[in-house]
C-alpha positions in Angstrom: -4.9 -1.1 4.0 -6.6 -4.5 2.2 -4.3 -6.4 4.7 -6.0 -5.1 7.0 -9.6 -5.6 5.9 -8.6 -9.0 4.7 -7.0 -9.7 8.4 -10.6 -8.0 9.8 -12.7 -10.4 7.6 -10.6 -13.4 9.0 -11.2 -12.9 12.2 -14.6 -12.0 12.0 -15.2 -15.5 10.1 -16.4 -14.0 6.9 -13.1 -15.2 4.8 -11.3 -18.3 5.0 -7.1 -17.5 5.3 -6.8 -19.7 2.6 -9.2 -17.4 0.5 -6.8 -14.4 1.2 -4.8 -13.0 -2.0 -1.1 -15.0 -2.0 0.4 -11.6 -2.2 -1.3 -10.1 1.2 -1.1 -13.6 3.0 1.8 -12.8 4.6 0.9 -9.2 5.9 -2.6 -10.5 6.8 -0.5 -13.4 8.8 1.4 -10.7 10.6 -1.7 -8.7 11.8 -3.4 -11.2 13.0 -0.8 -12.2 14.9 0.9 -9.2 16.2 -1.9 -7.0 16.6 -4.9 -9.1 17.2 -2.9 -11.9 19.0 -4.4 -14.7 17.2 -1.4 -17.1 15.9 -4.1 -20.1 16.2 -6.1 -19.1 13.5 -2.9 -18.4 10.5 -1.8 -21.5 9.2 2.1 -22.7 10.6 3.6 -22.0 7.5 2.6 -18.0 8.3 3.5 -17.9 11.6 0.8 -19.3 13.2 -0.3 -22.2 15.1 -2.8 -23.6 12.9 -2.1 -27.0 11.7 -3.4 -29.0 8.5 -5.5 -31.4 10.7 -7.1 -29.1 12.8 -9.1 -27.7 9.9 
């Protein structure tokens, strides 16, 4: 449940990933990714596509 708020704020642009909890990072990662098809906003490391320098 906070995964998914945390995932909803992320998208939305009200919370930075790297603002998410270290403990739900990885289940926010996979939400975004799998059920709001975003890989390129979670960092590589998580699955996604963001890199480093394209912050």
């Amino acid at each position: 449940m906070m995964a998914m708020l945390f995932a909803c704020r992320v998208i939305e642009g009200r919370t930075e990933f790297e603002c998410v909890p270290a403990k739900l990072k990885a289940q926010v990662a996979e939400i975004i990714i799998n059920d709001f098809a975003l890989p390129e906003i979670v960092p590589t490391e998580f699955g996604g596509t963001l890199t480093a320098d394209a912050e």
